[in-house]
N, C-alpha and C positions, 0 to 999 in steps of 0.2 A: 233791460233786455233779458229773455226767458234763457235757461242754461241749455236748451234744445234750438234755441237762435244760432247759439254757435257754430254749429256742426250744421246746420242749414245755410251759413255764410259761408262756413267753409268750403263746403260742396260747390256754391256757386263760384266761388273765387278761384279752386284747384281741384276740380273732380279727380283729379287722378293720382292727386298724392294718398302716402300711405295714410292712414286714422289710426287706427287699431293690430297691433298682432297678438293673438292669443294662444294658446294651448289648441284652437280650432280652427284656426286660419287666418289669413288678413284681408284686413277691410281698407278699400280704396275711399276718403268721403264720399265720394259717389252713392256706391255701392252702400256705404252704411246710410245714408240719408234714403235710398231709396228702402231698404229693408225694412227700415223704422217707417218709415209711409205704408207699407204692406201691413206689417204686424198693427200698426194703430188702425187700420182699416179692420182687422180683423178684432182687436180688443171694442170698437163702435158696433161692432155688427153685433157684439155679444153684450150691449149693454153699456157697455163704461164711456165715463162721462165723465165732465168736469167736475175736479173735487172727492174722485173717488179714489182708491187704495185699492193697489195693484200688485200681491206680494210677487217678488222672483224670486227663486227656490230653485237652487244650482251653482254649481261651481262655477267660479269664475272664468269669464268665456269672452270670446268676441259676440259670439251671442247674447251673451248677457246685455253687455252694453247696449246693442242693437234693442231690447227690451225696453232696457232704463229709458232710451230715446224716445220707443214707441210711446210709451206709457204718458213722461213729458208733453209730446205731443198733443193729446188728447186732453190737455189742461187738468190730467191726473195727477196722481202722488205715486210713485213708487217704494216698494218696502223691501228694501234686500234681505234677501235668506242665505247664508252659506249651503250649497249643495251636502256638509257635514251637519247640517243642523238638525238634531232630532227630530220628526214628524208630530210629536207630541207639543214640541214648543213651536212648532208653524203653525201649528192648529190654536195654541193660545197664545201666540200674535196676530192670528188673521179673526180672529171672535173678538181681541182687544181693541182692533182697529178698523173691524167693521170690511172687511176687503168685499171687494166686487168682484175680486179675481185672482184667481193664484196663476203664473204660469213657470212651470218648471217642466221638466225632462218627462217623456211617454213613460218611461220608468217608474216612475214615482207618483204619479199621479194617481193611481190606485192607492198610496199610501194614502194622498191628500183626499181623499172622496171618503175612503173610509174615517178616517177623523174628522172629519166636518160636515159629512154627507152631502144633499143636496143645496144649501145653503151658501155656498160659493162655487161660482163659473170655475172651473177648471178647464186650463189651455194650456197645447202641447206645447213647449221650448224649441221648435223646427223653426231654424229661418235659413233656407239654403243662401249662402255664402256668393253664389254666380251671379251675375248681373241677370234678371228677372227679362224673361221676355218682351210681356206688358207692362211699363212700370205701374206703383200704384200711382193713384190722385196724390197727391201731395195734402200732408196734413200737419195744421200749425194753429192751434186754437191759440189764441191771443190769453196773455195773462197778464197778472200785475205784482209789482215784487214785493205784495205781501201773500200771494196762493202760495199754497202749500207743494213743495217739491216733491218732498223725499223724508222718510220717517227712518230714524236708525235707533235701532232696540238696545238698550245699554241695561247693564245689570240691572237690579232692583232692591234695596235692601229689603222691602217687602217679602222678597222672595219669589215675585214676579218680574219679566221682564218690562222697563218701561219704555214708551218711543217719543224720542225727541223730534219735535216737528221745525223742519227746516225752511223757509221759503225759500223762493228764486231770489228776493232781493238780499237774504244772511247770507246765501250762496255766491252771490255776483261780487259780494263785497270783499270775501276772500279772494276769491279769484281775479276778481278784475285786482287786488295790490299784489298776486303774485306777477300779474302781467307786468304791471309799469316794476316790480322790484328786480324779475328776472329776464325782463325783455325777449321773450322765448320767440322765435321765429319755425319757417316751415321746417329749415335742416333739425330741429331741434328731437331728440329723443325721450320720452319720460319713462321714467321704472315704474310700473303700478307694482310693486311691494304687497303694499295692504292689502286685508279683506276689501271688497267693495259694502261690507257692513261697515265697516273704520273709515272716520272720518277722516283721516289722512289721503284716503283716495279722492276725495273731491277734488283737490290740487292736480293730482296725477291724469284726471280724466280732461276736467275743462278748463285746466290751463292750459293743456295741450290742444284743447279742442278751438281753446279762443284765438290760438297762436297758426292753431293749421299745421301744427306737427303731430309726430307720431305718439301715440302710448306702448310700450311694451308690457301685456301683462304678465305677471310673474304664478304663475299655478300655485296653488295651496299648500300643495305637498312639498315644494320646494322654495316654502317660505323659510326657514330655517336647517336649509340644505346649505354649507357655509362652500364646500369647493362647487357645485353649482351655481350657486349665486353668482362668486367673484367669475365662472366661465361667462354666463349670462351678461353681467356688465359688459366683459370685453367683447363678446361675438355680438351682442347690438349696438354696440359703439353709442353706449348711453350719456347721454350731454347731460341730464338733470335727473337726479337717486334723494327719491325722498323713503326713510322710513322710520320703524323704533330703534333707538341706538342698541338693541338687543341684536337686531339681528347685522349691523354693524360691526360690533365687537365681533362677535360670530364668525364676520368673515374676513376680519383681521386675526383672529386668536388660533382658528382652526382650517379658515379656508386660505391663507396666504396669498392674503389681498396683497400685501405691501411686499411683496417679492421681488414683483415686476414692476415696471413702469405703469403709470397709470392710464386708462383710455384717455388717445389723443381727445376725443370729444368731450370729455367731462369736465362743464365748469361751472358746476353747481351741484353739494350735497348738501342736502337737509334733513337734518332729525327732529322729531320730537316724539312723545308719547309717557317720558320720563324721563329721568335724571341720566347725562350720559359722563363714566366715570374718564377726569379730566386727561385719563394717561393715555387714554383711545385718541381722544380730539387733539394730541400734540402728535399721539403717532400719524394719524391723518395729514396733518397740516405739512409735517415731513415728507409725507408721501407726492402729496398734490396739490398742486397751486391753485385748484377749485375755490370756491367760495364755501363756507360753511356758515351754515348759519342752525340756529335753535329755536326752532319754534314752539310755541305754547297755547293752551288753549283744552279745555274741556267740549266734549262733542257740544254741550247747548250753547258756546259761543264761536268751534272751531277756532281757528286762530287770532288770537286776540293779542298778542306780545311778539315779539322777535327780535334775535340779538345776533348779530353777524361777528362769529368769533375773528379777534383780533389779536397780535402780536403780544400786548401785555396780559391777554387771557392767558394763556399758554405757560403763564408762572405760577397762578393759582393752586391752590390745593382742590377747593370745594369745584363744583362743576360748573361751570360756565353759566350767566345771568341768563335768563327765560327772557329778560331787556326791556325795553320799551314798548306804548301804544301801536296797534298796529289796524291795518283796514277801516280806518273813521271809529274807532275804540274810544273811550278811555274809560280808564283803570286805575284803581286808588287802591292801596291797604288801608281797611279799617280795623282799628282796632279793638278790644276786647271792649271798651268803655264807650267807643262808637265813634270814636274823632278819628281825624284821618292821621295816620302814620307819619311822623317826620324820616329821613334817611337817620339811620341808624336803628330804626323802631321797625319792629313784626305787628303783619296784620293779616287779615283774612281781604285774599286777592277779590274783587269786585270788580265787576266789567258791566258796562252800560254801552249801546252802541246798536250798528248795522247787523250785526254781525250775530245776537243773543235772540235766540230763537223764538220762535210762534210760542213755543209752548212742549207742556206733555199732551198726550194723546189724551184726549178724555180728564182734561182736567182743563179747567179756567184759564185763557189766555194769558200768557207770562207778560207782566209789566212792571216797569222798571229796570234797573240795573240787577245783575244777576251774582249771587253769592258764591263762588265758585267751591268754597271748603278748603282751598289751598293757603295758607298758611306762607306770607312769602314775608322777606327783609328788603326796604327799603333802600336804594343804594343811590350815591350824588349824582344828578342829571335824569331822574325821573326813572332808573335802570329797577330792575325787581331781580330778587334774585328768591330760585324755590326754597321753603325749610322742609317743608311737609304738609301731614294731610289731618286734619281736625276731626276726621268720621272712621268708620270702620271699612272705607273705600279705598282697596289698592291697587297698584300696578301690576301686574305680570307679562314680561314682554311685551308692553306698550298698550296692553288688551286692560279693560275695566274693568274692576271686578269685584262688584259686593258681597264680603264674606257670607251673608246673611241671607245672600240666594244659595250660597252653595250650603248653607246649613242648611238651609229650608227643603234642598233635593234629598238631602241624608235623611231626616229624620219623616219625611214622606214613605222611607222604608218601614213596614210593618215591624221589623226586629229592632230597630234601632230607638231608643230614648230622648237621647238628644244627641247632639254634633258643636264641634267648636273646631273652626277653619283658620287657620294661620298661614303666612308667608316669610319661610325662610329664604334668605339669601338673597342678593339682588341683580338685578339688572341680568342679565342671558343665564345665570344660577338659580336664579327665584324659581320655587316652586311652593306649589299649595300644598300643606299638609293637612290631614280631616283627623281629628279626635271623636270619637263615637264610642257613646257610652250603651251598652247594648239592652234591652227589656227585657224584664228579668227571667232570669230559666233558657235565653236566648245569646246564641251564641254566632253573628251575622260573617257569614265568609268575605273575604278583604276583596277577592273577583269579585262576589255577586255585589256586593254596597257600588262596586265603582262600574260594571256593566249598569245595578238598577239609574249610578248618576249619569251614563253615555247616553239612555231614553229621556234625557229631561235637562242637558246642558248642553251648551257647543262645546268642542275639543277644549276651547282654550280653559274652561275651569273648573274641569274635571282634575278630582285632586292627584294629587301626584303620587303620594301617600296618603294611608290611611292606617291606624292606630286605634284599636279597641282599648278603653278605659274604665274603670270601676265607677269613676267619677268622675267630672269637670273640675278644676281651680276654681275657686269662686273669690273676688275681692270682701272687705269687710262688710261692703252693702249687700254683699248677694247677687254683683254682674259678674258675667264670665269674665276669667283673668288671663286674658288674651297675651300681656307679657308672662304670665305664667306656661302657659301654654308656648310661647315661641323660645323661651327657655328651654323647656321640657324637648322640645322638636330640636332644638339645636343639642345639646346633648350629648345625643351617636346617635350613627344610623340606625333607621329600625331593621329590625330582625327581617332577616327575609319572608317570611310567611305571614310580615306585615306589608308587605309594600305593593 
């Protein structure tokens, strides 16, 4: 079944329950199934067809959604944009991927013409919210669960951004195991947390859409808003909270989750995205007699592993196991010499499955089982527990992020020589620090390096700090010495007139 079947079953089964509340209003299925009939009427009139890329470019909205469905409909691919996302990096995701269409906001669409000119339809982001006089025809182009869905652009250590191409059937696979794992019904509530770039919202959108309950989106600005947040849980009376344990901590640490009682509805939190430190998850379990569980999974397999904390977790030091196969997976550590891990041995996590995507955009369809770069130990009963990361790819607040795109932004500055990108600190502390060695005679202002990096990154890894250098650390081969460097960062703070 297509992930736009959903919400097409839905409608006929309970037009009138809620689907969607966002920042712009709420959507009855009804009401969003007809809207998405309307806009796919209009994205056909303009051309787009099966098979084609269709970026959305906008904050996330109940509109949005209504988009994403449209787009689905039309046996298209959808390509999410963050409404924050520089115009510069839409324009080389929509030339990467070939779009037939951008639709974003009346606003901005001037920006989108002038960086790509005539070469991609642009269409305004209007879809009025009221039930439509005439509805439209109904549109539901048949697909197969290997077309392509949905394309999500994740760092690149190139230094471009790359997109992971998702079908309907990697998609179904996820979500049809959260269905039989969480049994989610109509009364049920979902927190959309994530970007709709992050693939953690694929859960929040249609698992709720397979179930016929509600999503609540959570606006961007108050992703890591910690006494909003915990308001937001209580006033939707949210039954299932998936996010990164950053923004967790966050609203244990600062927003005074655990003061009160917990929402009667709440009986299901899920993290993943990274490592969540084990004294959160005990304070949690204290809190609420929710289910918790830990999900795992890289965007080109989404969740592949899952480990539902339990009783004797709760004494450990290290963080709770990433766990077991999960959605028709399986998953073996290999090790350095190529054989497979015994429990008590470290390997490089491998996943093969429903689940491990089409591919990159413009690269040779992915076959075989899939190298994830995560680095995990072996544990009795087929459990995986994380160690770390074998590349120069890391976490920050559950976001991806290859150092070596944010060098690649730095040194695109005309003053700047080279750049060398580190992460001190972790989990809701983590931040990017940028070393830039400046060209010579040239002396690059710490604003303009990190305004030049806000025209050519999204918020999330843009550095935090930045530090002018005479020179790089180099190892005895002549790589940059990135423990040198995270040394150096950790330290002291830098001077204010670096930061």
């Amino acid at each position: 079944m297509s992930l736009h079947q959903l919400v097409i079953d839905a409608a006929v089964k309970d037009p009138d329950n809620l689907a969607v509340v966002g920042p712009d209003g709420a959507l009855t299925y009804g009401c969003l199934d007809r809207r998405a009939d309307a806009l796919a009427a209009r994205l056909r009139a303009v051309g787009v067809g099966r098979g084609d890329r269709v970026i959305i470019w906008a904050d996330k909205s109940s509109t949005v959604v209504v988009a994403m469905q449209a787009v689905l409909r039309m046996a298209a691919a959808y390509v999410p944009c963050e409404g924050t996302t520089p115009s510069a990096r839409v324009a080389t995701i929509a030339r990467d991927c070939q779009a037939r269409a951008v639709l974003t906001t009346p606003e901005d669409m001037a920006h989108v013409r002038a960086a790509l000119g005539a070469d991609v339809t642009c269409l305004p982001l209007t879809v009025e919210l009221t039930d439509p006089a005439d509805p439209a025809d109904p549109v539901n182009q048949a697909v197969n669960d290997d077309d392509l869905a949905y394309i999500l652009y994740t760092s690149g250590s190139t230094g471009n951004p790359k997109g992971v191409c998702i079908s309907h059937g990697n998609a179904r696979a996820f979500v049809d195991w959260v269905v039989d794992e969480l049994r989610p019904g109509p009364q049920d509530r979902f927190a959309n947390h994530a970007p709709l770039t992050f693939d953690l919202s694929v859960l929040d959108l249609y698992a709720a859409f397979a179930a016929g309950a509600c999503v609540h989106l959570i606006a961007g600005q108050l992703a890591y808003a910690p006494t909003q947040l915990v308001e937001f849980l209580h006033r939707e009376k949210i039954s299932i909270w998936y996010s990164v344990p950053s923004a967790l901590a966050l609203m244990i640490r600062d927003g005074r989750l655990l003061d009160g009682p917990p929402p009667g509805p709440l009986r299901a939190v899920l993290f993943a995205g990274e490592p969540f430190p084990i004294t959160y998850v005990r304070r949690l379990a204290d809190w609420t007699p929710a289910r918790l569980l830990n999900l795992y999974g890289p965007t080109e397999t989404n969740v592949c592993t899952f480990h539902e904390v339990a009783p004797d977790d709760l004494d450990r030091i290290l963080p709770v196991p990433i766990g077991r196969a999960t959605c028709g997976d399986r998953v073996w550590a290999q090790r350095p010499d190529g054989g497979i891990a015994d429990p008590g041995q470290e390997g490089e996590l491998v996943v093969d499955g429903p689940t491990v995507m089409l591919g990159y955009w413009g690269r040779p369809r992915h076959q075989g089982p899939y190298p994830t770069g995560d680095i995990v130990r072996v544990l009795p009963g087929d459990v995986f527990e994380y160690v770390g990361r074998r590349d120069q790819m890391v976490k920050v607040r559950g976001h991806r992020i290859e150092l070596g795109e944010v060098e690649a932004a730095l040194t695109a500055h005309g003053d700047v020589a080279e750049a060398g990108v580190v992460v001190v600190g972790a989990g809701m502390d983590a931040q990017l620090t940028a070393f830039v060695v400046p060209q010579p005679g040239r002396q690059p202002g710490v604003l303009a390096l990190k305004g030049h990096c806000a025209l050519r990154l999204p918020r999330y890894m843009l550095p935090d700090q930045v530090r002018l250098l005479a020179r790089l650390p180099r190892t005895s081969n002549g790589k940059l010495d990135r423990a040198g460097l995270t040394t150096l960062a950790s330290q002291q703070a830098a001077p204010p007139e670096t930061r």
